[in-house]
C-alpha positions in Angstrom: -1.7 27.9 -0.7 -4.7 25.9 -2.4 -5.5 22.6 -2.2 -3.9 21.6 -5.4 -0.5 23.2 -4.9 0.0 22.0 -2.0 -0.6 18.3 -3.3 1.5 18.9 -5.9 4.3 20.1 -3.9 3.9 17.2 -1.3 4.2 14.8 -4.2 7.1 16.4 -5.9 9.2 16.6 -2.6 8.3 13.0 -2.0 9.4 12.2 -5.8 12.7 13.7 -5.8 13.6 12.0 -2.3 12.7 8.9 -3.4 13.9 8.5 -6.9 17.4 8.0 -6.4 18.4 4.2 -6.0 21.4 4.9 -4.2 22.1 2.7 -0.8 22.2 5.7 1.3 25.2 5.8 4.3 24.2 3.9 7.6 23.2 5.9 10.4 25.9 7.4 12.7 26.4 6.8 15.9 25.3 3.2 16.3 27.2 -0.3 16.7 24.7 -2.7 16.0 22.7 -5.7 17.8 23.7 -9.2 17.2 20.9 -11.8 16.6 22.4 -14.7 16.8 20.3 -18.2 17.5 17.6 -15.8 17.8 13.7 -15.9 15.9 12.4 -12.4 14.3 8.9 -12.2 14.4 7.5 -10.1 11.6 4.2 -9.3 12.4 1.9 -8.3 9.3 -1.9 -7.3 10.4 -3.6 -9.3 7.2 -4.3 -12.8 6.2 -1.1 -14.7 4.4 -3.3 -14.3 0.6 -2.6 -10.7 0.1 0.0 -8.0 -0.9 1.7 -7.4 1.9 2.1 -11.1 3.1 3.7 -11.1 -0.2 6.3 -8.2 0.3 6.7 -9.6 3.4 7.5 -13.5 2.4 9.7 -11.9 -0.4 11.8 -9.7 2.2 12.2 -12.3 5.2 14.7 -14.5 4.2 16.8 -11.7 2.1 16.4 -9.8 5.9 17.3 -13.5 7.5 20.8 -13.2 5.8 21.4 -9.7 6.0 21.1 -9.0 9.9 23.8 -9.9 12.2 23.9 -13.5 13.4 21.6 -14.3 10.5 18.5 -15.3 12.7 15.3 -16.9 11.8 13.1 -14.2 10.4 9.5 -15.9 11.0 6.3 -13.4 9.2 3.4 -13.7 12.0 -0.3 -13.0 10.3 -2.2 -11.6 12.8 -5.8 -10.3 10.6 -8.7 -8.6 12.0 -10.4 -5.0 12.2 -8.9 -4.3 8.8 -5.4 -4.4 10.3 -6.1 -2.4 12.9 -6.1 -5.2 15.4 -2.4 -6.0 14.5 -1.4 -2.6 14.4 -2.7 -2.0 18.4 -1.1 -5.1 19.2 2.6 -3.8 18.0 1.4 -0.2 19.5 1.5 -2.5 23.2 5.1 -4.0 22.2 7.9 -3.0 24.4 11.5 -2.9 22.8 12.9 -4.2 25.9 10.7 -7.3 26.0 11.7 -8.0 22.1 15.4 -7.1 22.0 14.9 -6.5 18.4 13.0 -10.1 17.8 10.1 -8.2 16.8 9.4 -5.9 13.9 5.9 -5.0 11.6 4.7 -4.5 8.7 2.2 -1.7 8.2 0.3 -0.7 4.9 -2.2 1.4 3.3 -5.0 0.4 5.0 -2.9 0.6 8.1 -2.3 4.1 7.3 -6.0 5.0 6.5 -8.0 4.9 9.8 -5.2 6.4 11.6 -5.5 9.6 8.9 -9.2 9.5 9.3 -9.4 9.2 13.4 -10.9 6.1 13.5 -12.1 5.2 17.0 -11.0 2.0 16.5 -7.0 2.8 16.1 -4.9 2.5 19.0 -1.7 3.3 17.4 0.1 6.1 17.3 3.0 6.0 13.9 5.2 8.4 15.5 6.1 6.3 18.5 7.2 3.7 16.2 11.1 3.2 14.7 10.8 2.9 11.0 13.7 1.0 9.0 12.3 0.7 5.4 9.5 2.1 3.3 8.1 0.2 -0.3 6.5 2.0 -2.6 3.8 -0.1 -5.0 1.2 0.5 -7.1 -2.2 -1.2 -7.9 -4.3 -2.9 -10.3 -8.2 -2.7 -11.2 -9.4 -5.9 -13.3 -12.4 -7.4 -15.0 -13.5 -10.9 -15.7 -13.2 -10.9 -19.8 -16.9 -10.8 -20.7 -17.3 -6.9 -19.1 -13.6 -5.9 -20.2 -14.7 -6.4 -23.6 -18.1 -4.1 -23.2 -15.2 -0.6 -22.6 -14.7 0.9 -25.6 -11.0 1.4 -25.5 -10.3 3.4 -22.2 -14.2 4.7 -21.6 -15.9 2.7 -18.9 -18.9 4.5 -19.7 -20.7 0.9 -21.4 -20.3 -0.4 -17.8 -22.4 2.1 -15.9 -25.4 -0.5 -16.1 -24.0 -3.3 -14.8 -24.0 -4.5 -10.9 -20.5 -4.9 -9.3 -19.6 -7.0 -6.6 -16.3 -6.6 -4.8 -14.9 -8.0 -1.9 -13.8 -5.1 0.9 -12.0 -5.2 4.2 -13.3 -1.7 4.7 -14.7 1.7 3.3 -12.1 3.2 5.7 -8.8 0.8 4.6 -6.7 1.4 1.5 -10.3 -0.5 -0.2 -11.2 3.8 -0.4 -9.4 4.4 -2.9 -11.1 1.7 -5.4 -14.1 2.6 -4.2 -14.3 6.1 -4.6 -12.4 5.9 -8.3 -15.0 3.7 -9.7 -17.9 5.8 -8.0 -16.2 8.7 -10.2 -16.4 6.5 -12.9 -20.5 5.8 -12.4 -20.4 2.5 -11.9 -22.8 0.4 -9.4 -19.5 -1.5 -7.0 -21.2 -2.7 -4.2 -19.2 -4.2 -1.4 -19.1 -7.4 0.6 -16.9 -6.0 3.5 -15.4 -8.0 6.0 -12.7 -9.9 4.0 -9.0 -10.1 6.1 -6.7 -9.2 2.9 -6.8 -8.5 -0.5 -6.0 -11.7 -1.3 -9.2 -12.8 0.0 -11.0 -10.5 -2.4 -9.2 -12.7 -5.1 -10.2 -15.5 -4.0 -13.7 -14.0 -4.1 -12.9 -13.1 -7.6 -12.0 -16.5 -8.6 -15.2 -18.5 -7.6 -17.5 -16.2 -8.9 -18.2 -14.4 -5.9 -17.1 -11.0 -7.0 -16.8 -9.7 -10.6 -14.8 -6.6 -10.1 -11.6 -6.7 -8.3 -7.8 -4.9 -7.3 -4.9 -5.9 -6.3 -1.7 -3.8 -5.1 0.8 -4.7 -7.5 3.1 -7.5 -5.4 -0.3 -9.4 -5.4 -1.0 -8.5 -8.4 2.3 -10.1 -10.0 2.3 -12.8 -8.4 -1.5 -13.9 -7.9 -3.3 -12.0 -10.7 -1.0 -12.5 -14.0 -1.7 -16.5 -13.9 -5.8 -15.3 -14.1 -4.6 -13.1 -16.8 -2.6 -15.6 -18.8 -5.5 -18.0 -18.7 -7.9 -15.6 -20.0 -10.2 -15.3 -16.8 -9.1 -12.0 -16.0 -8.4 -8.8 -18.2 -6.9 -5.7 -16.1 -8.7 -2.6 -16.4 -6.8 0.0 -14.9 -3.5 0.5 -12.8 -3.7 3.8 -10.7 -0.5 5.3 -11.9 2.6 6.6 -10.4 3.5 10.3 -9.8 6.1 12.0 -11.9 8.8 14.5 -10.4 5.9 17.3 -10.6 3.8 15.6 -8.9 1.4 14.4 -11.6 0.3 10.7 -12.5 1.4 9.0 -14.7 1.5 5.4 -15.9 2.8 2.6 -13.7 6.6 1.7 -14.1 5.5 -2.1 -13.5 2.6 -1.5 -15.9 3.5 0.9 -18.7 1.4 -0.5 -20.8 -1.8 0.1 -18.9 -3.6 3.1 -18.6 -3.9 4.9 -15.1 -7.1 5.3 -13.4 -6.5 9.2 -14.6 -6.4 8.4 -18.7 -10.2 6.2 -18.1 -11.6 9.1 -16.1 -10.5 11.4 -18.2 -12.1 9.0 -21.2 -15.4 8.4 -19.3 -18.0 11.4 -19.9 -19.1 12.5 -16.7 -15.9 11.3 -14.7 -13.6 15.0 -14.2 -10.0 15.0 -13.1 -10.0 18.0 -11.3 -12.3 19.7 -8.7 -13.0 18.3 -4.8 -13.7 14.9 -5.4 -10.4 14.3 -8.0 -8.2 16.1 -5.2 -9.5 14.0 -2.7 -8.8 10.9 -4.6 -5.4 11.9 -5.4 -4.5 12.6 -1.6 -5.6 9.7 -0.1 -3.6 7.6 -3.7 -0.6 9.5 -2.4 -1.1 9.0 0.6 -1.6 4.8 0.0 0.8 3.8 -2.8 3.7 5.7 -3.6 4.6 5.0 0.6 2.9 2.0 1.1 4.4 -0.8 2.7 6.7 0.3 6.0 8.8 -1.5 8.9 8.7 -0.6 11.8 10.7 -1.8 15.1 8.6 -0.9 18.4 8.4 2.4 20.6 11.6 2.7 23.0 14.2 0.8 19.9 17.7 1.5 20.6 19.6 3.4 18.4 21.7 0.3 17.8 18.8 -1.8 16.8 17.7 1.1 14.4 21.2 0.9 12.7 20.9 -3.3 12.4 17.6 -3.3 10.5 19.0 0.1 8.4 21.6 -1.7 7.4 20.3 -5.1 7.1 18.0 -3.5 4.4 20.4 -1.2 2.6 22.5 -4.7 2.6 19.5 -6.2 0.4 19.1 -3.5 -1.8 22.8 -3.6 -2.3 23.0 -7.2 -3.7 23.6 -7.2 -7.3 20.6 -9.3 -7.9 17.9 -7.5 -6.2 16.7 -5.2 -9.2 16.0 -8.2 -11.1 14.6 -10.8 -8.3 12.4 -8.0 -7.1 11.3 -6.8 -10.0 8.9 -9.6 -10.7 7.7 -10.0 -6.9 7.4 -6.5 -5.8 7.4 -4.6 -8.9 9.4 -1.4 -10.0 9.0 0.7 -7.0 11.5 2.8 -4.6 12.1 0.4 -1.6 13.5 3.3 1.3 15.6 3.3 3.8 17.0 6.3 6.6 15.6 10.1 5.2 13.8 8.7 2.6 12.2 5.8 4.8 10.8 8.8 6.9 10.1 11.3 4.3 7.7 8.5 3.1 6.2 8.0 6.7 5.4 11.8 6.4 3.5 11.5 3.5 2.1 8.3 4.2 0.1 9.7 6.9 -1.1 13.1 6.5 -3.0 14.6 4.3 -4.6 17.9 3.5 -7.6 18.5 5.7 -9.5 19.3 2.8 -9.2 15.9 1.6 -10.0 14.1 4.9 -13.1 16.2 5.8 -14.0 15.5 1.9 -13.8 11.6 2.8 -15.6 11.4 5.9 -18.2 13.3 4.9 -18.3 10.6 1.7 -17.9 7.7 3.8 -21.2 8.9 5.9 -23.3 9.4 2.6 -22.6 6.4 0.6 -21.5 3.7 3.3 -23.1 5.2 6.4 -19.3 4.9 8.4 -19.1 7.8 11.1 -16.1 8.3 12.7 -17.2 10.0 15.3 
């Protein structure tokens, strides 16, 4: 099977598990933990400025009222190594120490160095219990001065200008930025080093950075008020994949174009060949199953059952389409078979695509992972 195909059947299996909205039944076979007068540490590997500090602030107390005993849900930020450090740190986590007190938050650029063998990942995603999975988006923006110099959707006027953007990493969920606006021939070069996207905001704000994205919780919430004020003008979102497997615009965004409509309106950037498939692999493999929780290696069926529920129980309320909506966006949020259907895809991809990235990573950022 070529490359292509087998993308596009990867994506469409992942589409038509995830599109349904419907709470699916509770797992069999399990009676529940209770939690009562007890503190759940949510652990999320990034600073408290970025995306997933926001999905996670967003889901605590909704998770604080839907577990049994209704205990303290606390989020823990615990930044460094691009996330990595967290994630080895949960990888060490016994269930039998936490009793179910302890649960994390992974991402993208969780998911990235563990698909590309990074020597600095610990972790291992299969020993891990996963209870829900978020799907998001993101969201490419320009302070208004170079926003005005595209004509319509061809970023060709920019190719002369020098780009500064703040990066936790070549090899984090930063890739897939970084290689769409190589595609797109402009000069990006990156300050790496920052502990969450919403430090790369931050960078945009003072100055410090005139090209930016955000993953579309952070985006919502920390991005629109620059938008409404006039300092910032979005460029791009990167889309969202249809039930064949094609992009297409954001649901959040619909009236953006994807980072597929400005490529295909940007002479010399081409939708299709190695580079394009790689691009779309790794997107796949960082937005549509984005966001996870996990509880630890060893979690008792019971405890599995709790934090299934607890988050079926949220997406249940008759509220939550329209109080996520604005925090989170219009995404699938997962639970049970499509929870793990999402893992799946969230962390493998075709070797093609990998050996395509590494090899990229080496020429243009000098990263080995070796």
């Amino acid at each position: 099977m070529d490359f292509t195909r087998m993308m596009r059947r990867a994506a469409s299996a992942f589409v038509a598990l995830s599109a349904s909205v419907a709470v699916a039944p509770a797992m069999a076979g399990g009676h529940g933990i209770d939690l009562s007068g007890k503190t759940v540490e949510w652990v999320i590997p990034f600073s408290e400025t970025g995306g997933s500090a926001k999905w996670a602030n967003f889901y605590a107390p909704l998770l604080s009222e839907a577990l049994p005993g209704e205990p303290t849900v606390v989020v823990k930020f615990m930044p460094g190594a691009g996330s990595t450090k967290g994630a080895n740190w949960f990888q060490e986590q016994s269930y039998d120490d936490s009793e179910g007190t302890v649960i994390f938050g992974s991402s993208g650029s969780t998911q990235f160095p563990y698909l590309l063998g990074d020597p600095r990942v610990r972790y291992e995603y299969n020993d891990w219990n996963i209870v829900l999975a978020s799907g998001t988006g993101g969201v490419a923006y320009l302070p208004p001065d170079l926003a005005e110099m595209m004509e319509g959707m061809d970023a060709s006027a920019l190719q002369d200008t020098d780009f500064i953007y703040g990066s936790q990493g070549a090899t984090r969920l930063d890739l897939v930025p970084l290689l769409a606006w190589e595609m797109l021939g402009l000069n990006v070069e990156p300050v790496f080093g920052i502990k969450g996207r919403g430090d790369g905001r931050l960078m945009f704000e003072r100055g410090e950075a005139n090209i930016d994205y955000q993953t579309s919780s952070s985006f919502l919430k920390g991005v629109t008020p620059l938008v409404e004020a006039g300092t910032a003008v979005p460029m791009m979102s990167w889309g969202a994949l249809d039930e064949d497997g094609d992009i297409i615009r954001d649901p959040t965004f619909p009236d953006m174009p994807t980072f597929k409509e400005v490529c295909d309106a940007t002479p010399g950037c081409e939708t299709e060949g190695e580079k394009w498939d790689a691009w779309k692999a790794f997107f796949i493999a960082g937005f549509p199953a984005q966001k996870m929780v996990f509880l630890p290696a060893g979690a008792s069926n019971d405890a599995i059952v709790t934090y299934t529920n607890a988050f079926e129980a949220i997406k249940a309320r008759d509220d939550f389409a329209e109080i996520s909506k604005g925090r989170l966006g219009v995404y699938p949020q997962m639970t049970g078979e499509k929870a793990a259907a999402a893992l799946e895809l969230g962390t493998k991809v075709p070797d093609e695509a990998k050996a395509f990235v590494t090899g990229w990573l080496m020429d243009r950022y000098g990263v080995s992972l070796k």
